[in-house]
C-alpha positions as CSV (number, residue, x, y, z in Angstrom):
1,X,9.0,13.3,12.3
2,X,11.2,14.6,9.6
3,X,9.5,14.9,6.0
4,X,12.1,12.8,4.3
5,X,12.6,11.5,0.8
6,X,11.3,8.1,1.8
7,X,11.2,6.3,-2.0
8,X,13.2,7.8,-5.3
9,X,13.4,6.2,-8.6
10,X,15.6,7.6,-11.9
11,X,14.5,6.9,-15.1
12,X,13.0,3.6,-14.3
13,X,11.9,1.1,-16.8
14,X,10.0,-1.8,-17.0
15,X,9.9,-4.1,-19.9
16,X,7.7,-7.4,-20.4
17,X,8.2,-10.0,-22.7
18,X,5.3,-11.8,-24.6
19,X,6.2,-14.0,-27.1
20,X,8.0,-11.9,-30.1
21,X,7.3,-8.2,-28.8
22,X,8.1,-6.2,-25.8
23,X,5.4,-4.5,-23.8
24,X,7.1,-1.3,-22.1
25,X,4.9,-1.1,-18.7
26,X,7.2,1.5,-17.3
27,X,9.0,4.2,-19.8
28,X,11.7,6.6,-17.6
29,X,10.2,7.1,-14.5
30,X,11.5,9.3,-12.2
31,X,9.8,10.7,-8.9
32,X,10.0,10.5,-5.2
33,X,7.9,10.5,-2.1
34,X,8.6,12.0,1.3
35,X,7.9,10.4,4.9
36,X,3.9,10.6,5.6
37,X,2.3,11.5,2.3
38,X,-0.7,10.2,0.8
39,X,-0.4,10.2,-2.4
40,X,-2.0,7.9,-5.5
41,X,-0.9,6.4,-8.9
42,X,-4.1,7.3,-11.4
43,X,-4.7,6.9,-14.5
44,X,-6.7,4.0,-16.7
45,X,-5.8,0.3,-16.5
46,X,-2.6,-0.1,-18.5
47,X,-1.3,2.8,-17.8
48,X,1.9,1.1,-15.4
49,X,0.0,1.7,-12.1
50,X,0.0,-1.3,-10.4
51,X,3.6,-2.6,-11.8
52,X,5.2,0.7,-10.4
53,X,3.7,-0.2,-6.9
54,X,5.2,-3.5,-6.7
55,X,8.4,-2.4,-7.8
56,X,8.2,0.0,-5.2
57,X,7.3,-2.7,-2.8
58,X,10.0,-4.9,-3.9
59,X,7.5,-7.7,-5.5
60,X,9.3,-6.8,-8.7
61,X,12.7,-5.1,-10.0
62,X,12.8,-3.0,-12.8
63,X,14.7,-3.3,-16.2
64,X,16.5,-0.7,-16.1
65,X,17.1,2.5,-14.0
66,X,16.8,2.6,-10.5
67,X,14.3,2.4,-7.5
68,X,15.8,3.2,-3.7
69,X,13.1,2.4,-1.1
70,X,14.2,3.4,2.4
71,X,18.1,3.5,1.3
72,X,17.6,0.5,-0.3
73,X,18.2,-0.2,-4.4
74,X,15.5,-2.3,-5.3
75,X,17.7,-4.3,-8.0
76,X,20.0,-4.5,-6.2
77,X,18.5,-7.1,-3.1
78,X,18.3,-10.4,-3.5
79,X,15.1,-12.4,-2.4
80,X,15.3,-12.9,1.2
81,X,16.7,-8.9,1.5
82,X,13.7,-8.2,-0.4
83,X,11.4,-10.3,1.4
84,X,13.1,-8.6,4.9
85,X,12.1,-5.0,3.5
86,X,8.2,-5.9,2.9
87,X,8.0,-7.3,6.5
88,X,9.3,-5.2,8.3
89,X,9.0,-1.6,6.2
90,X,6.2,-2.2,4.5
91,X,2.1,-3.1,4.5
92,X,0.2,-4.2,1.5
93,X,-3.8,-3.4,1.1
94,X,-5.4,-5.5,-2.3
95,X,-8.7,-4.9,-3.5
96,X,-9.1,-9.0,-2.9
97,X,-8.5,-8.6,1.5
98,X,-6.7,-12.0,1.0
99,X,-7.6,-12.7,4.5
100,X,-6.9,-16.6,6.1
101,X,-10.3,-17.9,6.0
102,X,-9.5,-20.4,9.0
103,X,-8.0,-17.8,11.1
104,X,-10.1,-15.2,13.0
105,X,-9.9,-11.4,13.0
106,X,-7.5,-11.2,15.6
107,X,-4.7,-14.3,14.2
108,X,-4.8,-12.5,10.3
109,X,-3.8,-9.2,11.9
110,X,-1.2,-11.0,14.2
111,X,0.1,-12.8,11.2
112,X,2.9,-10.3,10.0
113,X,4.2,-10.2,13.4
114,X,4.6,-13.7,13.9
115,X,6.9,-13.6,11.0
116,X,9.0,-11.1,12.6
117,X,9.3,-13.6,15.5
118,X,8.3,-11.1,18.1
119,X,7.1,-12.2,21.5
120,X,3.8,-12.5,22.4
121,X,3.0,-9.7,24.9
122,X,4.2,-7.0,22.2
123,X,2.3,-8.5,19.4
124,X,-0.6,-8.9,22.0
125,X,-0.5,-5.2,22.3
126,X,0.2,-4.1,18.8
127,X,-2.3,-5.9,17.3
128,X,-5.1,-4.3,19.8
129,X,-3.9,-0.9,18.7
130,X,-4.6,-1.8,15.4
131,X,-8.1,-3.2,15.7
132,X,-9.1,-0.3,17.8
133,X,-7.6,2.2,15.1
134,X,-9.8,0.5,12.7
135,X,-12.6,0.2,14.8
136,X,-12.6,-3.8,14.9
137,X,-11.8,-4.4,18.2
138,X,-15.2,-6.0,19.2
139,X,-14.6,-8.3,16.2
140,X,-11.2,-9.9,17.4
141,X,-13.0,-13.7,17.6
142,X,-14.9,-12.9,14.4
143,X,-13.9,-15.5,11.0
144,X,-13.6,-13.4,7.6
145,X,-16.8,-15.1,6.6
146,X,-19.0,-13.4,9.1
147,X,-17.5,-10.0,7.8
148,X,-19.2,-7.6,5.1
149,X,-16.7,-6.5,2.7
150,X,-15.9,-3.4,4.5
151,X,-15.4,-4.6,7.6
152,X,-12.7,-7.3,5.5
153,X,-11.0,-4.5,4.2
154,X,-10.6,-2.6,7.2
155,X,-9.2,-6.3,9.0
156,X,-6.5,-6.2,5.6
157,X,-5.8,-2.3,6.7
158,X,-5.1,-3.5,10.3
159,X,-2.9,-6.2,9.2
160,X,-0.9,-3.8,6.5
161,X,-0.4,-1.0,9.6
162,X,0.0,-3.5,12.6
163,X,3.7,-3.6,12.5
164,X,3.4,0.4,12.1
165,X,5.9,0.4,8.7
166,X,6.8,3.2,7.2
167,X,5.1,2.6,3.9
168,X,1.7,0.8,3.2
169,X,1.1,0.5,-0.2
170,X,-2.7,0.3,-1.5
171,X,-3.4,-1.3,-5.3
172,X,-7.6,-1.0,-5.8
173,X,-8.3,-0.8,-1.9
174,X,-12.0,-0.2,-2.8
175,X,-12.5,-2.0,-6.1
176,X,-14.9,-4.3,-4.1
177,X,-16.7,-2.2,-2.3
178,X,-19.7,0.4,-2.5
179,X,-19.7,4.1,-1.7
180,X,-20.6,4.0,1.7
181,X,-17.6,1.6,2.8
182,X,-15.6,3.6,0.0
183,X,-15.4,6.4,1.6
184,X,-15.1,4.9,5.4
185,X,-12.2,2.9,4.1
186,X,-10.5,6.2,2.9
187,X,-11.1,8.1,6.0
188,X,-9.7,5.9,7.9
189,X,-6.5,5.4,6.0
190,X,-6.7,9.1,6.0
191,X,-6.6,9.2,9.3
192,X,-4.2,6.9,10.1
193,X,-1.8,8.7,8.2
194,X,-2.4,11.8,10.2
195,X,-2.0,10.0,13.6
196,X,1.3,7.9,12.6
197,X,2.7,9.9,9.9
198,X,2.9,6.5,7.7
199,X,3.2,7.2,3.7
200,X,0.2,5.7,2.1
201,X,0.8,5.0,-1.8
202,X,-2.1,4.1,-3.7
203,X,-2.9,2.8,-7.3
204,X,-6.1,3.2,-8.3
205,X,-8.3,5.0,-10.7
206,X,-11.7,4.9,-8.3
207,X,-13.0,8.6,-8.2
208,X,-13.7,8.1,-4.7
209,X,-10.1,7.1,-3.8
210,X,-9.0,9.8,-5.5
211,X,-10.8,12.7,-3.8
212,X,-8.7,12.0,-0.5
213,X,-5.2,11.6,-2.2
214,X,-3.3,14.8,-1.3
215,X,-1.1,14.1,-4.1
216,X,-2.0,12.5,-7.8
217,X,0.6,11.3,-9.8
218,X,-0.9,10.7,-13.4
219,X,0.6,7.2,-15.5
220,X,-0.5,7.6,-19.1
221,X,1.1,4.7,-21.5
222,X,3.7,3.9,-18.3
223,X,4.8,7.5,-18.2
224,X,4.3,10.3,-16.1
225,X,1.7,12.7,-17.4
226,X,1.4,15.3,-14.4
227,X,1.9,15.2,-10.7
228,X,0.3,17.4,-8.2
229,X,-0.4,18.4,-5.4
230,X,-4.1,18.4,-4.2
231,X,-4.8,21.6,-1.8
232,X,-8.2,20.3,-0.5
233,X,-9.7,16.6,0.1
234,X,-12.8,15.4,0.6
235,X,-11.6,13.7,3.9
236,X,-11.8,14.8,7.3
């Protein structure tokens, strides 16, 4: 698959208001990511992280400058175009799993398709592929209270990857979780982004998360402090 400029944004701001003053979250951004990298958002809490990855996952728009995600200006869509590009082009992985808690393994995975309205012998088979790539499959009948946590957060990976989009987006995958699962959690993101060449964007500032990014773009004060490329991981 080609290694094409998947997500660019130009000096891209984001500005809250609260109360009488202005908190700049974002201050000239400008970057972009190519098809199948795996790259992360570091830096300390505050530093624009997390906003930047829901802009980039149309959740939010920016004030000013520009975000184009597959093609698409982020600024420029309204809500059910944006709502379109998330289900279809894009997976979401929170450090909370936000599982349905009345739907087993198998149904939360299933869920993003059944929004898509596809028929039931292709979602039958896509979400198998995605338990088994997660290692789940045995779980399929399983509720999300007789998970651990790691096993939840691999279920929330499956659902993210099922519809295979070109982006999955990852804000604190591992914030609840210890080493052990940690580090399972990132091979296996790791690895799915070598076997379906899907861009993985992460915001986090877990050491452990950040030893498998192959690329670390540093947010200090909502700006870009460095951004480079990472020859060796600890993945693999």
């Amino acid at each position: 698959m080609e290694n094409s400029v998947l997500i660019r944004t130009h000096d891209l701001d984001k500005i809250y208001s609260l109360g009488l003053t202005d908190l700049k979250a974002l201050d000239r951004i400008t970057l972009s990511v190519a098809r199948g990298e795996f790259v992360g958002f570091v830096g300390p809490s505050g530093s624009g992280k997390t906003t930047l990855l829901n802009i980039i996952g149309s959740l939010d728009v920016p004030t000013s400058g520009s975000a184009e995600v597959l093609g698409r200006r982020i600024e420029s869509l309204s809500h059910k175009e944006s709502a379109g590009l998330r289900n279809r082009h894009i997976g979401f992985i929170f450090q909370t799993f936000n599982l349905l808690p009345v739907y087993t393994v198998y149904e939360n995975v299933e869920f993003p398709l059944l929004l898509q309205g596809m028929e039931s012998s292709r979602r039958k088979q896509l979400v198998g592929d995605a338990l088994e790539w997660v290692g789940l499959a045995d779980r399929a009948d399983s509720r999300p209270a007789q998970l651990s946590g790691g096993q939840s957060q691999r279920v929330a990976i499956a659902r993210a990857i099922v519809k295979q989009p070109e982006i999955v987006l990852a804000d604190e995958p591992t914030a609840n979780l210890d080493a052990a699962n940690s580090h399972h959690i990132m091979k296996t993101m790791a690895q799915l982004n070598e076997d379906l060449k899907t861009t993985f964007i992460f915001a986090t500032h877990d050491e452990k998360v950040i030893g498998y990014l192959k690329r670390k773009i540093t947010l200090v004060d909502g700006k870009i402090a460095k951004d480079e490329t990472v020859e060796k991981t600890t993945a693999g």
